[in-house]
VONUSE-87789 format. One record per residue: residue in one letter; z, y, x of N, C-alpha, C in turn. Coordinates in steps of 0.001 Angstrom, whole numbers, padded with zeros to 6 digits, always signed. Example, Ala and Ser with C-alpha at 12.3 -4.5 7.8 and 13.67 -1.06 7.14 Angstrom:
BEGIN
A+007800-005690+013190+007800-004500+012300+007800-003300+013200 S+007080-002250+012850+007140-001060+013670+007870+000030+012900 
This chain:
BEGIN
X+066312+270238+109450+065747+271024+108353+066692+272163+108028 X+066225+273329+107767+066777+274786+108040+067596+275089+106425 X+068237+275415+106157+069255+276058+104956+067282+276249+103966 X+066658+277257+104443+065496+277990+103612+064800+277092+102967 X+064317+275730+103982+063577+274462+103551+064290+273887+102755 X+065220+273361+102640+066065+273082+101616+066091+273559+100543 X+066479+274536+100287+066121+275518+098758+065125+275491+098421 X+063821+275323+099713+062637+275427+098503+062066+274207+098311 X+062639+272864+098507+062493+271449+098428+063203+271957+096677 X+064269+272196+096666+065104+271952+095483+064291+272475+094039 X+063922+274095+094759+063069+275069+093683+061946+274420+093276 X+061209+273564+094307+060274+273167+093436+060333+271970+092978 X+060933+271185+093298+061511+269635+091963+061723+270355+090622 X+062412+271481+090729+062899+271868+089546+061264+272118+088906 X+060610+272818+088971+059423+273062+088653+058415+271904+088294 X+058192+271363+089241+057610+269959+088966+057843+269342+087969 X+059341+268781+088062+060075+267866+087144+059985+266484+087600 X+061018+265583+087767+061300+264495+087838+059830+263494+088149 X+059495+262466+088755+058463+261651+088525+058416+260997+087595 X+057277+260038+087147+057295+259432+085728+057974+258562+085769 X+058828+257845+084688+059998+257051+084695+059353+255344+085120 X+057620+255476+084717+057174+254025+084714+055721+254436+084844 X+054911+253225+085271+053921+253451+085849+053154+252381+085098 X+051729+253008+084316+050582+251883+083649+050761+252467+082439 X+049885+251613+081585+049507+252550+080139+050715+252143+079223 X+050432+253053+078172+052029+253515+077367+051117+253180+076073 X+052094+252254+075382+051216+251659+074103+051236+252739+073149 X+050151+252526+072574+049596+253772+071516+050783+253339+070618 X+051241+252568+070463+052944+252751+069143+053957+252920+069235 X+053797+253749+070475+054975+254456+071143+054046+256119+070662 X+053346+256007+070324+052822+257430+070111+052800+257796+068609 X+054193+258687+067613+054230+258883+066681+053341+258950+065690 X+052829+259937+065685+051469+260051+065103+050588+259245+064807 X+050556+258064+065611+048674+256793+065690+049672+256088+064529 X+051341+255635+064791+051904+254951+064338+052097+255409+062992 X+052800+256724+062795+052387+256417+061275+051289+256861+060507 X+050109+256985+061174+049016+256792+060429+048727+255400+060159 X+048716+254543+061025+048824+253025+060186+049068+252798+059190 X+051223+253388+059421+051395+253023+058131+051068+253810+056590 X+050807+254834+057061+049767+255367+055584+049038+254980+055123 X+047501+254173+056140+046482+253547+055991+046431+252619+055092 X+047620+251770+055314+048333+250558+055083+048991+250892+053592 X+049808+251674+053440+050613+251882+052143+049090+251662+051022 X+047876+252798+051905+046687+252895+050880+045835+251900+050831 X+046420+250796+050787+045609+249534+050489+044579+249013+051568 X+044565+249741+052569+043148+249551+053840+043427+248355+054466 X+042348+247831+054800+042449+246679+055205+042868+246678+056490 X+043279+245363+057523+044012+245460+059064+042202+246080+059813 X+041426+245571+059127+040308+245577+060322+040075+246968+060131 X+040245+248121+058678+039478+249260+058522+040273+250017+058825 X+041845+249454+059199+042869+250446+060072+042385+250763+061413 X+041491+249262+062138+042124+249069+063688+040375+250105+063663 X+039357+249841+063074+038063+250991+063531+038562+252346+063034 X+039341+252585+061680+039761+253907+061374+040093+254585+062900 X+040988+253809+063213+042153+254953+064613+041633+254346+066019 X+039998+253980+066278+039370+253059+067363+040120+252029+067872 X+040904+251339+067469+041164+249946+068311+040362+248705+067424 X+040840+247645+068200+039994+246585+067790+041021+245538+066752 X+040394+244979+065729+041269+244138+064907+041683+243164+065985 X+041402+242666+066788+042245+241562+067566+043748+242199+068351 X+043185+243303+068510+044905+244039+068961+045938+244348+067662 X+044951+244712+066641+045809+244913+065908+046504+243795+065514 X+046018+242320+065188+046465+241439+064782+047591+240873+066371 X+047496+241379+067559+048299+240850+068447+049196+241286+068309 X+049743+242881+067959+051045+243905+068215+051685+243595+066738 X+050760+242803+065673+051816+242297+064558+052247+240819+064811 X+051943+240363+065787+052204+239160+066287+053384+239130+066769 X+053017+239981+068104+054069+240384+069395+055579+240467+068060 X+055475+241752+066730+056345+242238+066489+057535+240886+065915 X+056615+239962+065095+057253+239420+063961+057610+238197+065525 X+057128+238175+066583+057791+236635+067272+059104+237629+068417 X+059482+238983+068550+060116+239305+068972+060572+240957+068386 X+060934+240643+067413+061386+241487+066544+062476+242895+067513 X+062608+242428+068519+063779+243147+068782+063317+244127+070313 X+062279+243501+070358+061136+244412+071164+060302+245406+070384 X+060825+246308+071836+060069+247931+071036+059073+247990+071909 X+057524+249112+071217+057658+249668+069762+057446+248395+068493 X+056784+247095+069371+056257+245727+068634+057131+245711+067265 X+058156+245442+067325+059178+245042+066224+059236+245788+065067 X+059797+247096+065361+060073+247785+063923+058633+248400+064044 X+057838+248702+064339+056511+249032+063358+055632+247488+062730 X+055551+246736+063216+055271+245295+062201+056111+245269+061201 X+057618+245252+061272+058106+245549+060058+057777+246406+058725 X+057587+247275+059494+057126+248673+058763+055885+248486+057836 X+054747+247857+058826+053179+247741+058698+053441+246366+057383 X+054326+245432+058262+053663+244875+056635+055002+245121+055363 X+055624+245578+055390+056434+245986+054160+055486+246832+053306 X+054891+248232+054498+053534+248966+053498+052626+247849+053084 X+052307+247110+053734+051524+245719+052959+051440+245387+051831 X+052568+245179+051736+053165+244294+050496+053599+245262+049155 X+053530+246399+049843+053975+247491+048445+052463+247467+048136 X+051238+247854+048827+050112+247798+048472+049673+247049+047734 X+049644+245890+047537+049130+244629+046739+050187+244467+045665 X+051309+244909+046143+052175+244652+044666+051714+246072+043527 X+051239+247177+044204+050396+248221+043492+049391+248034+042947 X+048595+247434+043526+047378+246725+043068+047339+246150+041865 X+048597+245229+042369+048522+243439+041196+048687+244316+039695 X+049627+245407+039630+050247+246063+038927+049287+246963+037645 X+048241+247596+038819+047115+248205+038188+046205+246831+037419 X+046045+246121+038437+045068+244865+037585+045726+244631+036419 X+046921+244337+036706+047811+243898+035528+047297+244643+033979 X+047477+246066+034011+047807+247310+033428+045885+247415+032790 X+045147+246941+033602+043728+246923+033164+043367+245673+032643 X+043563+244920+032606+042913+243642+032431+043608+243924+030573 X+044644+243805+030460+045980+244414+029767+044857+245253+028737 X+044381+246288+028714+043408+247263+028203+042238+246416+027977 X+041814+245961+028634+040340+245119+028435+040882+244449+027238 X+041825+243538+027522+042050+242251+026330+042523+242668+024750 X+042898+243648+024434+043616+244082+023777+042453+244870+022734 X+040963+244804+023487+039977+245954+023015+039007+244509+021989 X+038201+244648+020898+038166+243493+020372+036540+242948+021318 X+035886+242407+021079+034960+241664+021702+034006+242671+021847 X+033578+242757+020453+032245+243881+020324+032697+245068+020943 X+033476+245856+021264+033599+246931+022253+034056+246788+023454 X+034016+245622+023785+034452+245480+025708+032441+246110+026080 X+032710+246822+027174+031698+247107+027746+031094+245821+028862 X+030201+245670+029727+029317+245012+030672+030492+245278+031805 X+030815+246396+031773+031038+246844+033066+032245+246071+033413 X+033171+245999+031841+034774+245614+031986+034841+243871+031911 X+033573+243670+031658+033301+242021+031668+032759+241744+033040 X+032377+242700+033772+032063+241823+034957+032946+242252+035941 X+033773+243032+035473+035321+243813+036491+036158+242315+036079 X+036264+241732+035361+037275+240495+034940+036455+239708+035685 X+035334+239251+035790+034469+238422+036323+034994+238298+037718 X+034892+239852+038398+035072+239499+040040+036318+239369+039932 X+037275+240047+039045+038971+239569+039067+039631+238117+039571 X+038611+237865+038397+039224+236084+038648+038790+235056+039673 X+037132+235420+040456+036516+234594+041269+037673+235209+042811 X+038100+236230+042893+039264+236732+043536+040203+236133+043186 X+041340+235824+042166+042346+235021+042436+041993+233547+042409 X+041204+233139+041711+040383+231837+041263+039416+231399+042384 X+039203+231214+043270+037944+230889+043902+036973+230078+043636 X+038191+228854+043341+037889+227287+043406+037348+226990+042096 X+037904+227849+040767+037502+227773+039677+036593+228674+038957 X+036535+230209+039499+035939+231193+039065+034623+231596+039944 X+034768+231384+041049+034458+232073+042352+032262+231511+042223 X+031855+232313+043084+030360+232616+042471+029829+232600+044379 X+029304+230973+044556+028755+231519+045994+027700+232096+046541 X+026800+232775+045834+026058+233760+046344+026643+235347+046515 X+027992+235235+045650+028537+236488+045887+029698+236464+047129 X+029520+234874+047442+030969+235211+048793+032012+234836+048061 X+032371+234403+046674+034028+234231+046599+034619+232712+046435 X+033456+232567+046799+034161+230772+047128+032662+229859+046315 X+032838+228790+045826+032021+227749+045492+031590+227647+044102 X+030721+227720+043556+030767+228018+041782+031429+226878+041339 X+031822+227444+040131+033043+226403+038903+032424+225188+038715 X+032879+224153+039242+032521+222459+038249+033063+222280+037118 X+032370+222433+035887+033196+221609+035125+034040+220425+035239 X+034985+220561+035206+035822+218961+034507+034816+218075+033627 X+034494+217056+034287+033677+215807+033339+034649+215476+032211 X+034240+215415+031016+034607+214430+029909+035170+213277+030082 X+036780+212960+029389+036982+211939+029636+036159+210853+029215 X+036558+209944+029957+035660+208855+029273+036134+207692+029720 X+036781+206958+027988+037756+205523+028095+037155+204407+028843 X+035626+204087+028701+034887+202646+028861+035327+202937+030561 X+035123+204381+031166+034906+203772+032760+036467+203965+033419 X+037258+204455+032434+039038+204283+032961+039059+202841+033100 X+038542+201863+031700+039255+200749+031836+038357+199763+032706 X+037309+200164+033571+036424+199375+034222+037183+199844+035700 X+037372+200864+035911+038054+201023+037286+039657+200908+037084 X+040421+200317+035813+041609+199579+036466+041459+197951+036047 X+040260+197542+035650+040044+196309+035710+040983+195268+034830 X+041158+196073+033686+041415+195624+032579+041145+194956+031696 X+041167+193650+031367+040455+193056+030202+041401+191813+029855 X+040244+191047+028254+041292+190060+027946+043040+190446+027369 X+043622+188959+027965+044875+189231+028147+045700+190391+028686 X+044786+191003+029770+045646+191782+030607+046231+192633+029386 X+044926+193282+028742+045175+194433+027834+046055+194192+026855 X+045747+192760+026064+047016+192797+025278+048390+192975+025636 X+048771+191860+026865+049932+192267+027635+050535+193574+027806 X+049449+194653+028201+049921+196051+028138+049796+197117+027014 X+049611+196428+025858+049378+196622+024493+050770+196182+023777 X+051230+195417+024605+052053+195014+023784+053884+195459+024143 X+053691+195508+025139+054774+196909+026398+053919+197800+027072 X+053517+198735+026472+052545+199703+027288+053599+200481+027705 X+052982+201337+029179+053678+202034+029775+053899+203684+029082 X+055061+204375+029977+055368+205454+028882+054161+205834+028305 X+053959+206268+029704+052319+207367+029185+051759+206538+028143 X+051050+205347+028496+050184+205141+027393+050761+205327+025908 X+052109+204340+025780+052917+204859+024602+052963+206194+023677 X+053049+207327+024792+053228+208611+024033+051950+209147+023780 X+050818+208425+024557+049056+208868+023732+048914+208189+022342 X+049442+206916+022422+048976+205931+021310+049754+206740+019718 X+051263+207254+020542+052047+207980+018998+051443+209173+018826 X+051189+209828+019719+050189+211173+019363+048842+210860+018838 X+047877+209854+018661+046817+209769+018100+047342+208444+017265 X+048304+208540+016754+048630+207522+015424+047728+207276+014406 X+047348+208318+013719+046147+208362+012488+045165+207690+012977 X+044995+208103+014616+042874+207642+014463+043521+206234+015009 X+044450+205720+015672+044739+204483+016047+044534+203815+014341 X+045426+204127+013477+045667+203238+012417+044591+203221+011499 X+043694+204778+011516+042325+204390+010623+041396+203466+011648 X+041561+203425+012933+040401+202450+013353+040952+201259+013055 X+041781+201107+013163+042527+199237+012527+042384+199032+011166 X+042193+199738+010402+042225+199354+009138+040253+199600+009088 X+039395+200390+009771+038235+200533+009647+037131+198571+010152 X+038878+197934+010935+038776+196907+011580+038649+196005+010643 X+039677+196021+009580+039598+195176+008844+041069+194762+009076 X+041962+195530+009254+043639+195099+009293+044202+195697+008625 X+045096+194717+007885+045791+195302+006826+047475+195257+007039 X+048241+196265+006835+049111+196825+007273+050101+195372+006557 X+051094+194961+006878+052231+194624+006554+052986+195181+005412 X+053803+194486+004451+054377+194729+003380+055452+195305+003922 X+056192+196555+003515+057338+197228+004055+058440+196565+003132 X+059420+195860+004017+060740+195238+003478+061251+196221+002143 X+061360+195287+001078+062123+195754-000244+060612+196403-001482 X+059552+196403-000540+058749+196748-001694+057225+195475-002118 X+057338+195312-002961+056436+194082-003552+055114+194097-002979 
């Protein structure tokens, strides 16, 4: 090969430029831009699924590359943008909680007769949202409607621990803490039903 061929092997590498360092597709979070639009998306409260159709990918990737990040943190781009993605997360909902806070706050503070419909049924979905189990409304999706708590009721406590007779006096007579600290907290209606019984209290030492 001649001195001339040579030079123009050289002239045009230079031109060209180097071949590509790697070969196959280059993850979109290696690409500035897609990446921090996420995390904007994200700071603005958007959900993972209305990120991954916002910028066309699919929520199952998205939920894989926050996977990939948080089980190998030290792999790039996986690592520090999961970091990133859910720290904006978490500022989001702590923004949120903050505003709810700051409104609910305004609602309560306003007296009955001037809360509007609107701010009674904004508390409504509030709570079937943190509440599911207790608030939550299932034709609307937020879980199972509220059961009341049944009424206590003494006759079927003491039929399902099978109490009677002796037993009861026995534990009437050393009752356990709990029962103890119900019996001193309802002292009055204990002592007017004993005397409604027909029991009459004991003479207190030193008085006639």
């Amino acid at each position: 090969m001649g001195r001339t061929q040579l030079l123009c092997i050289a002239v045009t590498d230079s031109i060209v430029g180097p071949p590509p360092r790697r070969k196959g597709r280059v993850p979109k979070l290696e690409n500035r831009a897609f990446r921090d639009k996420t995390i904007q998306l994200a700071t603005a409260g958007m959900s993972r699924r209305g990120v991954a159709n916002l910028l066309g990918e699919s929520e199952g990737r998205m939920h894989d590359w926050l996977a990939r990040g948080a089980a190998k943190p030290d792999v790039e781009p996986y690592g520090s943008w999961q970091r990133e993605y859910c720290a904006a997360e978490r500022a989001a909902e702590a923004l949120g909680v903050e505003l709810q806070s700051q409104t609910l706050g305004c609602i309560s503070r306003k007296s009955p007769q001037t809360r509007t419909l609107a701010e009674i049924e904004w508390v409504g979905r509030l709570l079937a949202t943190r509440f599911p189990k207790e608030h939550g409304n299932a034709s609307a999706g937020t879980g199972n409607a509220r059961v009341p708590a049944p009424e206590p009721d003494p006759e079927a406590w003491w039929q399902r621990h099978g109490l009677v007779g002796d037993q009861l006096r026995a534990m009437l007579r050393d009752p356990p803490e709990s029962v103890r600290e119900a019996m001193i907290a309802e002292r009055e209606a204990v002592g007017a039903m004993l005397l409604a019984a027909g029991w009459i209290p004991p003479l207190t030492k030193g008085k006639p």
